[in-house]
N, C-alpha and C positions, 0 to 999 in steps of 0.2 A: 346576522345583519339582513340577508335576501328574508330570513321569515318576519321582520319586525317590519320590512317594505313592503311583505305580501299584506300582513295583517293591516298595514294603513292604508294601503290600495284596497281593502275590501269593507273594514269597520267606517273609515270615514264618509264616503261615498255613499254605502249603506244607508248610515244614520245620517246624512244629507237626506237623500230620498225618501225616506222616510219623515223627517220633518215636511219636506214638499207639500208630501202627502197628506199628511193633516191640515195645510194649508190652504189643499187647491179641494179636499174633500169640504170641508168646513164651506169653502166659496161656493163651489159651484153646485153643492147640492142643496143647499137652506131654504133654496123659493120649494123644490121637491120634495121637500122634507115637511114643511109649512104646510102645504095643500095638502098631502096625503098624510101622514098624524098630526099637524097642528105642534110640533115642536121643529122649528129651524136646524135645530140640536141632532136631530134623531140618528142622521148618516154619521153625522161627526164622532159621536161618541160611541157607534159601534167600530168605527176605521179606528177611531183610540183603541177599543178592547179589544179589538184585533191583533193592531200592531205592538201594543204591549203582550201579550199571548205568543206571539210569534219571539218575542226578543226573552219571555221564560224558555222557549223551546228549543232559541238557538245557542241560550245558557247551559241548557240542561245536556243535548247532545255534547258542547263542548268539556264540561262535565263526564259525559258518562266516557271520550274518548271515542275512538275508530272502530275498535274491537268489539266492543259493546254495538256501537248503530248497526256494524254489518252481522252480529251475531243474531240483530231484531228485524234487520230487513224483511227474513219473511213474511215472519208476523203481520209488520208494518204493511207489508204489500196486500195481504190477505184482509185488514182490514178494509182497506183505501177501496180494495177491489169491491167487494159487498157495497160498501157506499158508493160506488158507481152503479153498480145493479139495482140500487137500491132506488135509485132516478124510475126506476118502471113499475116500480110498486104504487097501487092507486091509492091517492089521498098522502103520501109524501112526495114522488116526482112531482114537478113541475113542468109543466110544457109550456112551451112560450117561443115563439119565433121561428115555428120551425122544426123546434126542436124539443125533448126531453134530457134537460142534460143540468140540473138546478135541484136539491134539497130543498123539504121545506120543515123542518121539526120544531114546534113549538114559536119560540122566538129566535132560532136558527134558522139559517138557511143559509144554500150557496149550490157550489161545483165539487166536486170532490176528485174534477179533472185536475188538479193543480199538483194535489197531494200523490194522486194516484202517479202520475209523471216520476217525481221523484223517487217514489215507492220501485217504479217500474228500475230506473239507473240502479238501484242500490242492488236489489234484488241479484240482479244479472251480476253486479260487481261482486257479489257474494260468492254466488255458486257457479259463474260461469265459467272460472278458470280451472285448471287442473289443479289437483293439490299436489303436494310434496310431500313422501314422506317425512318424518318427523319434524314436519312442523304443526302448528293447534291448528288443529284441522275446524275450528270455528272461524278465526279469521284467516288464514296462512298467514300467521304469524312464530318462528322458530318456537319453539318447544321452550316452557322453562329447564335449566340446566337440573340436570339429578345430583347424587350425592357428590358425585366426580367431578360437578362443578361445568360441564360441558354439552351443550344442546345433541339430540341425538342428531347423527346424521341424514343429512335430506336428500333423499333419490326420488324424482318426481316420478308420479302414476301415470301410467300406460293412461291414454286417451279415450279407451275401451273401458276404462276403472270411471274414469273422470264426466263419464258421457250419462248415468244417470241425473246426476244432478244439475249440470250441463243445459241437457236437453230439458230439464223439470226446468227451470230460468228462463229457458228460450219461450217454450211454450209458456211460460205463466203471461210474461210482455205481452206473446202474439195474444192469449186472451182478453187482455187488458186493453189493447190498441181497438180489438174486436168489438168491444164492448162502447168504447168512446165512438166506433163507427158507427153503430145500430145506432146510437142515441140522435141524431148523428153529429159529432162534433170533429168535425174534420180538421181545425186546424190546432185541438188539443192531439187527434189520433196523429197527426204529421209530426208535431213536436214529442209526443210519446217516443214515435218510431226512432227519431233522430237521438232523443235520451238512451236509447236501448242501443243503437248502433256505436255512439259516441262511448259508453262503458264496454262493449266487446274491441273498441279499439285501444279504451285504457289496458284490457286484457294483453295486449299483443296480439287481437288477428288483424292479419294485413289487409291494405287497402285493397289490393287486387281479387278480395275476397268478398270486403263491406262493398265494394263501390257500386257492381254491379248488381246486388239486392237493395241498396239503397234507391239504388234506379227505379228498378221493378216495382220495388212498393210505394213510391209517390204513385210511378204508374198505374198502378193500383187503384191507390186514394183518389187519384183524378177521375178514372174512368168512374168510381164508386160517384163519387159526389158529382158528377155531371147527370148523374140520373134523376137528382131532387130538383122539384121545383124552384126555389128557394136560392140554392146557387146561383142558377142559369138567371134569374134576378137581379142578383148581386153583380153578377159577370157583365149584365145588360148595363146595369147601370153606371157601373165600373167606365166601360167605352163608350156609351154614348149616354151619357147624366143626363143632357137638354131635352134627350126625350124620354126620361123616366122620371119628373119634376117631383111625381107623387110616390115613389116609390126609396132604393135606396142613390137614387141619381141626385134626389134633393141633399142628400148628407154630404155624396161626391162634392159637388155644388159649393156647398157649403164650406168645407174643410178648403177646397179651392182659395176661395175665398181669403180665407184666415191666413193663409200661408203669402194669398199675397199684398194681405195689408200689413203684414206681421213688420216692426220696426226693429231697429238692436235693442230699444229701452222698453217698446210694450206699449199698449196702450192704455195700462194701468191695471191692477185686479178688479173684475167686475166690470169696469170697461170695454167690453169686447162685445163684438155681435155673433160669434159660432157660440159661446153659451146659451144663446137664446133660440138659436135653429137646430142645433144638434139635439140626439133623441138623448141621449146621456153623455152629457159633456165631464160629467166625473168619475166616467169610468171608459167606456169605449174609445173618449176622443183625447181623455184628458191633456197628454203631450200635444196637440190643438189648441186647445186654450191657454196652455204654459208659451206655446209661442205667439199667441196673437195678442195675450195680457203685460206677460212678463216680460219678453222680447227673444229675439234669436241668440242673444248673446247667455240666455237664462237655458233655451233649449239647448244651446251647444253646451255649456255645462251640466247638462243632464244627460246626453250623449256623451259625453267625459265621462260621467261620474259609472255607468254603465262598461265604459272601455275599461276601465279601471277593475270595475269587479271581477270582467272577464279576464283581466291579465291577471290578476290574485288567482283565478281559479288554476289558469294556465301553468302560475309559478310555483302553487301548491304540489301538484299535480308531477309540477319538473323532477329528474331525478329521482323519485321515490324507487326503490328496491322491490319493493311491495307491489304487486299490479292491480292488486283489490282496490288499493289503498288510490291508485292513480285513476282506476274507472270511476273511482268514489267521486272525485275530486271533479274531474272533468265530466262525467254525468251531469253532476249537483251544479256546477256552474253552467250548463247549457241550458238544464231544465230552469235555473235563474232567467238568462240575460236572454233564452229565444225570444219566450214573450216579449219582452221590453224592447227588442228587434221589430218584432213585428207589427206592435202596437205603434210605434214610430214612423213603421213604413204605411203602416194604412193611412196614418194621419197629414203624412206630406204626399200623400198621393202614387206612392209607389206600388201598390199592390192593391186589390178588392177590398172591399169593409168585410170582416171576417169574424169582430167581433172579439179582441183580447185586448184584453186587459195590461196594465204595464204595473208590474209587482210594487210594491211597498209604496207608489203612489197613486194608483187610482184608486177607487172605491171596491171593492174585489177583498171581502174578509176569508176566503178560501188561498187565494192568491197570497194574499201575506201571509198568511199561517205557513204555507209553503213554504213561501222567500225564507222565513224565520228557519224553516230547519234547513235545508239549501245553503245558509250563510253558515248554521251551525256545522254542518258537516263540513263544508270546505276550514272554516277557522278550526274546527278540532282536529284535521288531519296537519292544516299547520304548526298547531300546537303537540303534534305525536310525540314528539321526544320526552313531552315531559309528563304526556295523559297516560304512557305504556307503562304496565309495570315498570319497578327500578329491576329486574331481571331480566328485561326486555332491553337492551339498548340501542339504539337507532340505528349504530354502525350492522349491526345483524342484521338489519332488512334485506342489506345486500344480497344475502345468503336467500332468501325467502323467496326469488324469483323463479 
């Protein structure tokens, strides 16, 4: 019963948000779309091949099972990684605002921060824990039974055993976070860190451990990005918008604005005036225009439909035997619902413009590819009981801790 409540706390919700999103892409991007290729069509129908790609993807992991995603993690991570480095390479990166942090291959393009994120949670979920003797020392999952019909027994590894690949996980993250620095995308490298911390607590290390490196490495991040132009900009304008009108004060301004014309019913789609002052209303501000169009009663249902994911990730997550299984879960749901936090808080004014995107409905085709396996991993660890081998069976997890 709890997994068929978890699955409709996370599929409906989902594929709400995702309709949204074709909605508010379709609207607010057709005049940008018009002026710059001459088809109104153009944004709309890559946010389609997107989000259909992303719902093969979170097919396919539920398909392949738990065991399998975390047996490809490194792989996965190893790719994600290269396509982040792959931003400083001339004549593919992109620069733009600032920054280096955008693909550009043929008729692709994007972030490969999005993918990279989740790459980073799995990764760590994988090899960061100790293993157990005889269990499949690919996923720490018990052993199939031998001829006697019984798994061998599990005596976990000295921490000293456990500490190559341990340490190989840690260090993969720290380069990956590293790398989203350089570029510099600091509020992908903040939500990275938080994915990678949030899977060493699915692991079991304790708070009194995470809490105060978590500390240290915002500290970090802050002192780091206080050093760019760029920030200190953002920050200017953040606090006092009236005198930065030409700069990102005018957006502050703006978004202001929206929020305080905003009605419970909306002022209609297309109706609105931040579509026409914001620098991209279908991807940056979009939760902006869903409340100044559709109304607060449309926003609070999308702040729902977001609590909801995050409580599926949470209840996935609940109880599992398995701790790969539970970093899996709670990684993959953070690296979801941060963004959609934060995109939220910039747009009613709680935080700096920083620039994210809000998963399965802004305009963001890296971002949904993401979301797409992010939902697939947390529903296929819902669905374990019945994706594990039939020699595997659930109640053994217990044993696997």
């Amino acid at each position: 019963m709890r997994r068929r409540v978890s699955l409709f706390l996370l599929l409906v919700p989902a594929f709400a948000l995702a309709a949204l999103g074709v909605l508010m892409v379709t609207s607010t991007m057709a005049r940008h779309a018009t002026a710059t290729f001459g088809d109104p069509r153009h944004f709309a129908v890559r946010h389609l091949i997107a989000t259909g790609v992303a719902v093969v993807v979170a097919i396919g992991i539920v398909r392949a099972g738990p065991a399998r995603v975390l047996r490809a993690a490194p792989l996965v991570f190893i790719a994600a990684l290269l396509a982040a480095l792959a931003v400083f390479v001339p004549g593919i990166g992109v620069r733009a605002a600032g920054a280096r942090r955008w693909l550009h291959v043929g008729v692709l393009s994007g972030s490969p921060a999005p993918i990279l994120t989740v790459a980073i949670g799995l990764v760590v979920a994988a090899w960061g824990r100790a293993r157990v003797r005889g269990e499949d020392e690919r996923v720490g999952l018990p052993r199939a039974p031998g001829v006697a019909g019984t798994p061998a027994p599990a005596t976990r590894i000295t921490a000293f055993e456990a500490l190559p690949r341990r340490a190989l996980a840690l260090a993969m993250a720290f380069v990956a976070v590293l790398a989203l620095v350089v570029e510099p995308d600091f509020s992908a490298a903040a939500i990275a860190t938080a994915v990678a911390l949030t899977a060493l607590a699915g692991l079991g290390f304790r708070g009194r451990r995470l809490v105060p490196v978590a500390v240290a490495l915002v500290l970090v991040l802050a002192l780091v990005a206080s050093q760019f132009g760029y920030v200190g900009g953002r920050l200017r304008g953040f606090f006092a918008p009236e005198r930065d009108r030409r700069g990102k004060g005018f957006e502050v301004l703006a978004l202001a604005r929206a929020n305080a014309s905003a009605t419970p019913g909306g002022a209609g789609l297309g109706h609105g005036e931040a579509r026409r002052r914001l620098s991209s209303p279908g991807s940056d501000y979009v939760f902006a225009i869903v409340t100044e169009e559709m109304g607060k009663t449309m926003a609070l249902a999308v702040a729902l439909a977001w609590l909801c994911i995050a409580a599926s990730a949470g209840l996935a997550a609940h109880g599992l035997g398995d701790r790969r299984l539970r970093a899996a879960a709670l990684s993959s749901g953070l690296a979801l619902v941060a963004p959609a936090a934060l995109h939220v808080a910039v747009c009613i004014g709680l935080v700096p413009i920083i620039g994210v995107t809000m998963p399965l409905v802004s305009y963001d085709p890296a971002t949904t590819l993401a979301a797409g396996a992010e939902l697939g991993v947390i529903a296929a660890i819902l669905l374990k009981p019945s994706m594990l081998p039939s020699r595997v069976r659930a109640p053994d997890l217990a044993g696997a801790a």
